[in-house]
Backbone as a printed PyTorch tensor [residue, N CA C, xyz], in Angstrom:
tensor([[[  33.5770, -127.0890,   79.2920],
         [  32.2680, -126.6130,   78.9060],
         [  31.9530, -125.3650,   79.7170]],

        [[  30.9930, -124.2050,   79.0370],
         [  30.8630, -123.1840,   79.8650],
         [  29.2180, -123.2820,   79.8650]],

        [[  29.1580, -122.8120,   80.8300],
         [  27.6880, -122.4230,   81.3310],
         [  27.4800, -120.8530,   81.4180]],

        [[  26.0470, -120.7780,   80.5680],
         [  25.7190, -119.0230,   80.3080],
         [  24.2720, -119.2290,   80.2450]],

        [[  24.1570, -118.1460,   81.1400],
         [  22.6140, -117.8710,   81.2190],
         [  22.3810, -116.9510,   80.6520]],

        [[  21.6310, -117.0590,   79.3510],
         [  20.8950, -115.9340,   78.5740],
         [  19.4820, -115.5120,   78.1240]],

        [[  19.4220, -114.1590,   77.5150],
         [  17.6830, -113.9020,   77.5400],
         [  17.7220, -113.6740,   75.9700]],

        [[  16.5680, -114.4460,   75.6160],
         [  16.4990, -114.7030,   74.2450],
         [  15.2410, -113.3330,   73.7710]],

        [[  15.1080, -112.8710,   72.6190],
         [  14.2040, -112.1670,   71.7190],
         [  13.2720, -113.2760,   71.3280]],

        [[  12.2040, -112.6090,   70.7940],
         [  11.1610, -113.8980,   70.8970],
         [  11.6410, -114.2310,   69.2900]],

        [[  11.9770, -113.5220,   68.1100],
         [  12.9190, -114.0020,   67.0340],
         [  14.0950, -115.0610,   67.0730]],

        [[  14.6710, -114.6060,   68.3230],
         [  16.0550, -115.9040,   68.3310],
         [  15.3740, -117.4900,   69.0370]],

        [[  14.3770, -116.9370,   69.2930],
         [  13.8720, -118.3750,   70.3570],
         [  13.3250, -119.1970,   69.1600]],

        [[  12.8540, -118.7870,   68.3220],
         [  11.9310, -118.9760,   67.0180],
         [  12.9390, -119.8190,   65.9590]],

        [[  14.2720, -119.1110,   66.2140],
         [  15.3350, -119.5510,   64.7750],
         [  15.7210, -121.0490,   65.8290]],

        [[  16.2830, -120.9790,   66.9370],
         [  16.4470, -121.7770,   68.1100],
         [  15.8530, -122.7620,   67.5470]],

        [[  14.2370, -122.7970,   67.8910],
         [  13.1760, -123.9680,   68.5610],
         [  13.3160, -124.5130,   66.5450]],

        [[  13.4860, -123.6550,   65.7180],
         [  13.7230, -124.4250,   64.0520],
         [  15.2840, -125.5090,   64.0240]],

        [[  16.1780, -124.6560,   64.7230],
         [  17.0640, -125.4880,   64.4160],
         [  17.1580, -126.6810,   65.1950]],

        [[  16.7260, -126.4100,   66.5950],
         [  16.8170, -127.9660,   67.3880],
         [  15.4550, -128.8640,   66.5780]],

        [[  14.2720, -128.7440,   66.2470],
         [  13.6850, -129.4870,   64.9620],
         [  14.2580, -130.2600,   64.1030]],

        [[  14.9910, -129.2020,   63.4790],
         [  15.5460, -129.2690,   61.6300],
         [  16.2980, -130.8900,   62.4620]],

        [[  17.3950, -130.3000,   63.2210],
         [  18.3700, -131.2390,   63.4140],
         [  18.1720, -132.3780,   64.4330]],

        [[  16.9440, -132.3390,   65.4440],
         [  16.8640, -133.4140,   66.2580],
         [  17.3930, -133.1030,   67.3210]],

        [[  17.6180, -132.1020,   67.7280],
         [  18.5960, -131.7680,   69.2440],
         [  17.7920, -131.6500,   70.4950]],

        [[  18.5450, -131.9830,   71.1750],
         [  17.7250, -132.1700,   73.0100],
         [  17.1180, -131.1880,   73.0870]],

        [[  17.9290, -130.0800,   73.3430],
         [  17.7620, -128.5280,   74.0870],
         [  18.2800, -127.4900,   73.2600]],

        [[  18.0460, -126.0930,   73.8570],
         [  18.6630, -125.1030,   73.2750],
         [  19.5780, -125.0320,   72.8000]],

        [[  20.5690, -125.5240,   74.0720],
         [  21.9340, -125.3750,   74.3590],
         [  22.7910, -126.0610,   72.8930]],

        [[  21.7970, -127.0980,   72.6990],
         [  22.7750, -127.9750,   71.3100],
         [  22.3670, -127.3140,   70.2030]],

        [[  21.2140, -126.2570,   69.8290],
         [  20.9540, -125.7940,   69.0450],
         [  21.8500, -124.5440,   68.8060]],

        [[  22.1870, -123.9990,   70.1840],
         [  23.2960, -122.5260,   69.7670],
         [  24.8460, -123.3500,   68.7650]],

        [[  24.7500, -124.2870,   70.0580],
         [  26.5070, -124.5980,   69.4110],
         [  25.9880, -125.0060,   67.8840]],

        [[  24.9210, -126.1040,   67.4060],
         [  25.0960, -126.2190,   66.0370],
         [  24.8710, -124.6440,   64.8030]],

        [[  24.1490, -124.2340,   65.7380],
         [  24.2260, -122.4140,   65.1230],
         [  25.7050, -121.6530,   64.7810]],

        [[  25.9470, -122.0390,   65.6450],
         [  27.4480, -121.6650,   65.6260],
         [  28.6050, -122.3400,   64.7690]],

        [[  28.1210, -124.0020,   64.5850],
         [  29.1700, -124.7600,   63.9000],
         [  28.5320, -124.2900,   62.7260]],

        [[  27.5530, -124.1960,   62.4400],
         [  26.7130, -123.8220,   60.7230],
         [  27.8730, -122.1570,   60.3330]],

        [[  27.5360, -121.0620,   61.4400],
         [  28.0780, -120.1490,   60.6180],
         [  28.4630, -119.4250,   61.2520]],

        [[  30.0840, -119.8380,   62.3470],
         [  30.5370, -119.5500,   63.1070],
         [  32.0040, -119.2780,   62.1890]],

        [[  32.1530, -119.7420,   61.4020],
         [  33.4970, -119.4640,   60.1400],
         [  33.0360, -118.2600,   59.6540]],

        [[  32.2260, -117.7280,   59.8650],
         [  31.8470, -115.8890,   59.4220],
         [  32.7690, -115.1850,   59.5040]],

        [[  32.7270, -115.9620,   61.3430],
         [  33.4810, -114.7190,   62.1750],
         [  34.6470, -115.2270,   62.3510]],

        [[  34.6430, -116.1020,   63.1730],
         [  36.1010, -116.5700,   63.2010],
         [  36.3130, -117.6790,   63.0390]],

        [[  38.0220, -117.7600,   62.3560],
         [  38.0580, -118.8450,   61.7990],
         [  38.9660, -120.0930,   63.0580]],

        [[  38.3370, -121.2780,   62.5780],
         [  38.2090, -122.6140,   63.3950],
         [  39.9660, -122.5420,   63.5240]],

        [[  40.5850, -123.3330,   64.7510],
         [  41.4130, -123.5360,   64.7480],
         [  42.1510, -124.7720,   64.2540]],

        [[  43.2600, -124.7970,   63.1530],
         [  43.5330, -125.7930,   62.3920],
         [  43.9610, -127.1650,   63.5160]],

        [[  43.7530, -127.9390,   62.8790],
         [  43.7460, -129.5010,   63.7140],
         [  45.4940, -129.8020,   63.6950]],

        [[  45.8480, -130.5770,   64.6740],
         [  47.4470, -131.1180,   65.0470],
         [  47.9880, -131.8380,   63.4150]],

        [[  47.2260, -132.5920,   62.9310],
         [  47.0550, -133.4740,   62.3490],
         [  47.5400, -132.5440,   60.9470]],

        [[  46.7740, -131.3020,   60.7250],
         [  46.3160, -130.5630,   59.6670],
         [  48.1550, -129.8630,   60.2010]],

        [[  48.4840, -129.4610,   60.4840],
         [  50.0490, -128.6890,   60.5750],
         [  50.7270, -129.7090,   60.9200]],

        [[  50.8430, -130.8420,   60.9620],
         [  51.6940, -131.9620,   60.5690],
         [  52.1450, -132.1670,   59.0620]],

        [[  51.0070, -132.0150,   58.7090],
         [  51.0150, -132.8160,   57.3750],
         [  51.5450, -131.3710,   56.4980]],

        [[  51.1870, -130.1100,   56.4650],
         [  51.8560, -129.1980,   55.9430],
         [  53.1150, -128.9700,   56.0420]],

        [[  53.4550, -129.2740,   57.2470],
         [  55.0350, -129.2420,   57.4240],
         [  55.6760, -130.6690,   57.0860]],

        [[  55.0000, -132.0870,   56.5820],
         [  55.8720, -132.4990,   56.3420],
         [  56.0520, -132.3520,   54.6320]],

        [[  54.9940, -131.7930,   53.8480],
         [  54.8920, -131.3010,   52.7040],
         [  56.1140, -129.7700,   52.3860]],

        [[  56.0480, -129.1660,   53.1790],
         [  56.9960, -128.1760,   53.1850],
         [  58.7070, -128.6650,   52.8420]],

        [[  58.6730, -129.9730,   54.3730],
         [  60.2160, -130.7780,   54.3710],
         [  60.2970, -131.2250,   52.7970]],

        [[  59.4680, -131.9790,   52.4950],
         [  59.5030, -132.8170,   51.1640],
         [  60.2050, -131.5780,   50.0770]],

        [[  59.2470, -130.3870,   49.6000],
         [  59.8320, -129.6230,   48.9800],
         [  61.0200, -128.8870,   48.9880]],

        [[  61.5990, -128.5600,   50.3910],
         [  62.5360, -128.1570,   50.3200],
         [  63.7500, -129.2200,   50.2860]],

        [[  63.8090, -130.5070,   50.8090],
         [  64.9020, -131.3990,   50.1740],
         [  64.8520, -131.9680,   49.0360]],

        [[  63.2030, -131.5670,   47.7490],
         [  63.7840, -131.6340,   46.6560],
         [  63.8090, -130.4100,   45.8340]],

        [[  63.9880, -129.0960,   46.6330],
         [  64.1090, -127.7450,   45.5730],
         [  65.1830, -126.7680,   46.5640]],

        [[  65.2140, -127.3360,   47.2190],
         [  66.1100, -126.5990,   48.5410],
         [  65.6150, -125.0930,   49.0200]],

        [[  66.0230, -124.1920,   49.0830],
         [  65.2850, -122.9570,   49.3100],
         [  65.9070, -121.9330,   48.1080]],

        [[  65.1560, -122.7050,   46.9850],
         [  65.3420, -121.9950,   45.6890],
         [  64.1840, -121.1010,   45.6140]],

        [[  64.4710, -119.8440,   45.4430],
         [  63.5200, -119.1120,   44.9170],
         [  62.6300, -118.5710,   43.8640]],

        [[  61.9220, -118.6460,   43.5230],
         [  61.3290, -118.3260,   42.0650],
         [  61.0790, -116.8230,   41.4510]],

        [[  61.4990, -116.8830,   40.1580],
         [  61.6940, -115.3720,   39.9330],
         [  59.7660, -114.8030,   39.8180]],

        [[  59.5280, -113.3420,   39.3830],
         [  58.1770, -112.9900,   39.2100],
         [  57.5980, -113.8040,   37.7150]],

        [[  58.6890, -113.8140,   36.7860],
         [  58.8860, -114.5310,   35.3970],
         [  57.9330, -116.0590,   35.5260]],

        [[  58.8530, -116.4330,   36.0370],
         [  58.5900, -118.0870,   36.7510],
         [  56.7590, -117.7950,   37.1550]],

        [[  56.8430, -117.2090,   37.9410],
         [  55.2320, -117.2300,   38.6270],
         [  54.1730, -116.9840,   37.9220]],

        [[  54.9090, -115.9330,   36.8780],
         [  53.4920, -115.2600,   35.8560],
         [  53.3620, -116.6650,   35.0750]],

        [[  54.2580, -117.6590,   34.4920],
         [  54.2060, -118.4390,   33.2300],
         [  53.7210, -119.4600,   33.9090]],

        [[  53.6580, -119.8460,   35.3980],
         [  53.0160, -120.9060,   36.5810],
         [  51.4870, -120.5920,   36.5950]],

        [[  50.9940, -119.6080,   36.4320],
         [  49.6670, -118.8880,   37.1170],
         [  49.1030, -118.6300,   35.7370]],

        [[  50.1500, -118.8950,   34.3200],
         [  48.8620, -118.6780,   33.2030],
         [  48.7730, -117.0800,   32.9140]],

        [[  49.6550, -116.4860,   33.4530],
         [  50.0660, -114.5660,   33.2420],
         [  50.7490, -114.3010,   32.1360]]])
């Protein structure tokens, strides 16, 4: 956890003191981070879960021991995609 001491605009204190309301939160502090979980994918994006690149790679294995590393022509893709 980090600790930051900051100086608020009397606008951000305002969006703040709505969202710890809206949502029921103690303090500020839980109101930035849920600010942030609301529309923090703006900016940057979340880092994928262990769980979440497990399961792609074992989807990947699956396809390639039943297509091997066959490639698909542009032909193939346009008549896949409805082109």
């Amino acid at each position: 956890m980090i600790t930051a001491r900051i100086q608020l605009d009397e606008y951000s204190n305002k969006v703040l003191n709505v969202i710890k309301a809206k949502y029921d939160l103690k303090d500020k502090s839980e109101a930035i981070n849920k600010f942030v979980e609301i529309y923090g994918d703006d900016v940057v994006e979340k880092e994928p879960k262990e769980e979440y690149i497990k399961k792609v790679l074992e989807i990947i294995d699956e396809d390639r021991k039943k297509y091997g590393h066959k490639k698909m022509s542009l032909a193939e893709l346009d008549s896949l995609c409805g082109v």
